[in-house]
N, C-alpha and C positions, 0 to 999 in steps of 0.2 A: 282096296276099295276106298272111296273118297268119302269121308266122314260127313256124314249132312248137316249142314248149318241148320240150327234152329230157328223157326222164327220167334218172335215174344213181341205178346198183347200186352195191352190194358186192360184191365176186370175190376179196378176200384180206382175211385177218386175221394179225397179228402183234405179239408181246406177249414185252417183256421188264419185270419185274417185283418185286417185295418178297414176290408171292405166289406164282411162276410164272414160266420162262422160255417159255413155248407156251402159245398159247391153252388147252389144253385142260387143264394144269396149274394158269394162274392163273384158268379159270372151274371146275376143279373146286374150289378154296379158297374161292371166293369163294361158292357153293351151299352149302358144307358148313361157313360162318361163319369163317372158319382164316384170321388175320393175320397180317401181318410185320410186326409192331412186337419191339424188342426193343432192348436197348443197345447204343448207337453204339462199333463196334468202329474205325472209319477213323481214330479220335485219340483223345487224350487227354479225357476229360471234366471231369475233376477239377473246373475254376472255371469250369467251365459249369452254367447253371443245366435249361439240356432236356440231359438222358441219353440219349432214345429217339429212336429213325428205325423207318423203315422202307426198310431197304437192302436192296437187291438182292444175292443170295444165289448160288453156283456158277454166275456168269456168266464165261465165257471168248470173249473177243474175236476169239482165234484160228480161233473155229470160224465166225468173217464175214471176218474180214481178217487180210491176211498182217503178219509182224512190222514190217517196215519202216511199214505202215497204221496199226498200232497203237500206233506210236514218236510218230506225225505228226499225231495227231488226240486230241481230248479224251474222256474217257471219256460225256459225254451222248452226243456224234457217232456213239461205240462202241455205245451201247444203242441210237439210231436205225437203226444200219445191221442189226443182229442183230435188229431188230421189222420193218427192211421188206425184207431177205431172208429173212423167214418168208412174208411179205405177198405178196410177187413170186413166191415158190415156188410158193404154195398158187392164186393166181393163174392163171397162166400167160399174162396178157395180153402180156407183152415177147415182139417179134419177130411180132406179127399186127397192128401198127399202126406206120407211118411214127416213128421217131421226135421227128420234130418234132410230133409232136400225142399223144405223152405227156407230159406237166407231174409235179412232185414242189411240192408245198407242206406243208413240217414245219415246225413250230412248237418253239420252245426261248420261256422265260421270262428265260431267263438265259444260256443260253450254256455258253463255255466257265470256268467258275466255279475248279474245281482247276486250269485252267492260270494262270488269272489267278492265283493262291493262294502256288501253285509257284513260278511265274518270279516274282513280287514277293517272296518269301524269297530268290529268289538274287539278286536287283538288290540287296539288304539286307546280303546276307551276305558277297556273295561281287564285285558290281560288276556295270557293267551289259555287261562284253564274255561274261558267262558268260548271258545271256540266250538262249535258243533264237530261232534263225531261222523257227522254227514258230511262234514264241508268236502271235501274232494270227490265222495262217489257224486256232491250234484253238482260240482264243477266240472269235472271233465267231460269234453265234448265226443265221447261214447257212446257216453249215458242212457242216450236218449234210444239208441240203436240197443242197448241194455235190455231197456226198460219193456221196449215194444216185443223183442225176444220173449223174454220172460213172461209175459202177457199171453204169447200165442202159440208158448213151446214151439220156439223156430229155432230148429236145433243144427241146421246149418250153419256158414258162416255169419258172424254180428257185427258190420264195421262201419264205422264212421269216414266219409271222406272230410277231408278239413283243407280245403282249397278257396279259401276268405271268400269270395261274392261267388265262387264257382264252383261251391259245395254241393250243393244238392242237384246241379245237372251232371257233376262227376259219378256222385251216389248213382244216379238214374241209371247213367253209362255205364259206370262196373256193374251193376247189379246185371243190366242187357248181357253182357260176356259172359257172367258165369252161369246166364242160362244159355244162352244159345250154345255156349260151348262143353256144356253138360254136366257143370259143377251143379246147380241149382234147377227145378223144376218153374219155381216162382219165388219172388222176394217181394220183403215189403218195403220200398225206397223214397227219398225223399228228402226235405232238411228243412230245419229249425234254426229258428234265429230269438233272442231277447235280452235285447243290447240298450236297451235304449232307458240308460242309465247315467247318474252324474258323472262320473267317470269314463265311460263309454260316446257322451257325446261332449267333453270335455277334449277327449282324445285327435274326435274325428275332425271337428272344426279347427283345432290347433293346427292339425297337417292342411288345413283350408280344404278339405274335403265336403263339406257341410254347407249347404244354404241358410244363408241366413237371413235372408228374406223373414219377415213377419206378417206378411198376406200369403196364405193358405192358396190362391188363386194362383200365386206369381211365384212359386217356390219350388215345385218337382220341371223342372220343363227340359224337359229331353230334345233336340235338336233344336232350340229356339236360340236365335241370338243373345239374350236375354240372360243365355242359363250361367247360373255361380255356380254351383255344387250341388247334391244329390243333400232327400229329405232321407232319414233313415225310417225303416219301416220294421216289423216284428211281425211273428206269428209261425206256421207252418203249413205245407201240402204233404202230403202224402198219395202215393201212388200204388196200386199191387201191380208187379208185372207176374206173367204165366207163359208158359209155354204153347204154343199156337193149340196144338194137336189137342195137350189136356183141357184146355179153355172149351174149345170146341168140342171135345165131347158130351163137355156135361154141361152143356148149353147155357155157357155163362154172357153174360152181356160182356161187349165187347169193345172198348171206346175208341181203338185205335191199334195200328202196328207202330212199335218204337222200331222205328227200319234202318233207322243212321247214329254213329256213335262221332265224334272227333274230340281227343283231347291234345293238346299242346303247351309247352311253356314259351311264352317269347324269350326268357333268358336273355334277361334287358335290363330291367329295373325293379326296387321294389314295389313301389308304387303306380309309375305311367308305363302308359301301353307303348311300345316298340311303334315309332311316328312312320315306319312304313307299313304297319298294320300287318307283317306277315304272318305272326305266331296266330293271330284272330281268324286271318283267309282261310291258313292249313286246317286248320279246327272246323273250320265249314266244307273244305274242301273235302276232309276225311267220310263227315257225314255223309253229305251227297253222293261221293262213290258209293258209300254202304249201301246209300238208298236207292241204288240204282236213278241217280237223276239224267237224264238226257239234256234236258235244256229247252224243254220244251212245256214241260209240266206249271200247271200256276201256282204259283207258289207267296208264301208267307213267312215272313221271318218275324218271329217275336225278338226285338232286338234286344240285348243289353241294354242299351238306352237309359243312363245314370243322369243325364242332365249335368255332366262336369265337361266344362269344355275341351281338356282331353278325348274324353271317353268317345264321346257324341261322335266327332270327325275323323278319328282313326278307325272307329268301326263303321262308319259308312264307308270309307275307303276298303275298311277289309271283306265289306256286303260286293264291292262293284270287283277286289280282285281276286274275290272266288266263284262269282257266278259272270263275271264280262259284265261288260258297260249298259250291253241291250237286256240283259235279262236282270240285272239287276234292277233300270230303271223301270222293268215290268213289276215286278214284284213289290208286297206288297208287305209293307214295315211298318210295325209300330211299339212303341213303350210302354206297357202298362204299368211300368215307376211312374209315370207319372199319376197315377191314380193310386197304388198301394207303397209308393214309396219304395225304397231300396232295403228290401227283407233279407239281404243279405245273405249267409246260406241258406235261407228260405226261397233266395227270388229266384233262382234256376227252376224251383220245382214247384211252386206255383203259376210259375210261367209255360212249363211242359201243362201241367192242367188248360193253362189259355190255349194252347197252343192246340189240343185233342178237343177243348171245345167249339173250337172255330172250327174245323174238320166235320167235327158232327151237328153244328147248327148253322154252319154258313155262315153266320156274322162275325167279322174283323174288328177287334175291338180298338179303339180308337187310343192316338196320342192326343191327351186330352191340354190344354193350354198353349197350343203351338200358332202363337201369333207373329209371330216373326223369325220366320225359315233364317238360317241360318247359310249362308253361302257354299257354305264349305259340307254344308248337310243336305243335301239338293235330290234326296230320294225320295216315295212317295209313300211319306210315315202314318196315312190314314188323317189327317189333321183333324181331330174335335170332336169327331162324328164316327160312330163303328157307319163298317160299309156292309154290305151283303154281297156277298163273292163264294162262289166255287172252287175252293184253293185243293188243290190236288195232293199237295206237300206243305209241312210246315215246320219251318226252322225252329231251335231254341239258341239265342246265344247266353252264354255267360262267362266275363273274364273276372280277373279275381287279381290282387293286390299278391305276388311274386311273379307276375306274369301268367298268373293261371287262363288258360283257354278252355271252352269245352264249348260242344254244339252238340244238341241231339235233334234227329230228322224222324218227323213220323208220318204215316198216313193213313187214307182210312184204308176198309176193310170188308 
């Protein structure tokens, strides 16, 4: 007998942010064009060439964990636990399933970055007996999949994906398999990011990845001629996925079907995307079959869309050679890096959140800054203004510095 695919919902959403600490905060910003870009207050900028972030704004730690949690853990781990006990709240899946068949899969790019930052200034300064006996549990980029475990006795699998900008839509994707294929019931997924440190954006503008623009206006711009490099961003989402059948028994709210998976490596380069864009295409092309797409359906791609002039034109090239020339130009693209900045393994899974909110409120949230199309990016990225559209399907992409690919498809329900 042929084994039934499972399907798997969404039942929580959770968002800590540059534009928004709650969903409903960082998708009213994001409707209404409103970015957190602005000058890096966490250090000194002076002989730094990028000024701008997009940091996360009256986030208190205290209102997830107690002070001793807080002392003992990095602050990405901090924005993980505060995005998936939103996620768990709104939920209510914990305590209607065994917990050995809840799973947690969150995703970090990097980890725990300020503690590395921190204790290497005090092994410098001060020797290495003044090292914290924390330093490595809040450095590794686990952690955070640790921490949210331990929290909600999820005694299934606890794993971190670590695939750099491609992290938390990879989390999303494995966590999708091991339910539909009956390892997991429901998990809690998603990823973190809190990078945005001396060292961290010392690193990134070195490799000229980094805008360094100093107008806040003229600095995240994803398919604009315009564009020099990606703003870097921080914070977390967090997602619960469920199993169709249990979701719906016990009549839980419902945000969406996660219906499409793709991951891929270009197995190219470490850092630039493969200039015929195929590793990107496959990665969408995987989803779409999963999602049953015809070609007919209206559809959304929440883009990658980093604003590096790389990024921008190989992924438009890999939107037209996995959906064709006419269904791509139907379709309907946009970046919301340009408003939250590049959150790194956060932006896959804050972008799956855009991605279920467009789905269930009909508005297209807009590429905000796009004053001069770019020739070579000649798709219809939403420019300036969210739209109000009926999209039937909706894309996630995210590539990621070894070549990482991934695309996740969802619809409503």
């Amino acid at each position: 007998m042929e084994q039934r695919i499972r399907r798997v919902v969404v039942t929580g959403l959770g968002v800590i942010s540059p534009v928004g600490n709650t969903v409903a905060g960082c998708w009213d910003s994001l409707t209404r064009g409103v970015h957190g870009i602005r000058p890096i207050t966490c250090f000194d900028t002076t002989n730094y060439k990028a000024k701008l972030a997009a940091q996360v704004r009256d986030f208190d730690p205290r209102a997830w964990l107690d002070k001793g949690e807080t002392l003992r853990s990095d602050l990405y781990a901090q924005y993980a636990m505060g995005a998936a006990c939103q996620a768990v709240e709104e939920s209510g899946v914990i305590g209607t399933l065994p917990p050995d068949r809840v799973a947690v899969y969150f995703g970090s790019g990097i980890g725990g970055m300020r503690t590395f930052s921190a204790e290497y200034d005090k092994l410098r300064n001060r020797g290495p007996h003044r090292i914290s006996p924390f330093f490595v549990p809040m450095m590794i980029p686990n952690m955070a999949a640790g921490m949210i475990a331990i929290r909600f006795n999820c005694q299934n699998a606890a794993m971190p994906a670590v695939t750099a900008c491609a992290s938390g839509s990879n989390a999303i994707g494995e966590a999708l398999r091991a339910i539909r294929h009956g390892y997991a019931d429901a998990a809690i997924t998603g990823g973190a990011e809190a990078s945005i440190t001396e060292i961290g954006i010392a690193g990134f503008v070195n490799m000229q990845a980094l805008s360094t623009s100093e107008d806040p206006e003229a600095a995240s711009l994803p398919f604009d001629s315009r564009r020099a490099g990606f703003v870097i961003g921080e914070g977390a989402a967090a997602l619960v996925l469920e199993e169709y059948e249990h979701a719906k028994a016990r009549g839980a709210k419902i945000y969406g079907e996660l219906c499409g998976y793709g991951s891929t490596c270009d197995a190219y380069h470490i850092t630039a995307p493969r200039p015929d864009a195929d590793g990107g295409a496959r990665a969408m092309v995987q989803a779409l079959q999963e999602a049953g797409y015809t070609g007919s359906e209206a559809l959304y791609v929440n883009a990658h869309g980093t604003g590096t002039p790389l990024n921008d034109a190989a992924e438009t090239l890999a939107i037209k050679k996995a959906l064709g020339e006419e269904q791509a130009r139907a379709a309907l693209v946009s970046s919301t890096k340009s408003m939250t900045g590049h959150m790194l393994g956060a932006a896959g899974a804050i972008e799956a959140v855009a991605c279920l909110k467009a789905l269930e409120t009909g508005v297209i949230p807009p590429t905000i800054h796009l004053l001069s199309p770019d020739p070579q990016c000649d798709l219809d990225y939403v420019p300036n203004t969210a739209r109000t559209a009926q999209v039937e399907l909706a894309l996630s992409n995210s590539l990621g510095f070894g070549g990482h690919n991934a695309c996740l498809a969802f619809k409503r329900i």
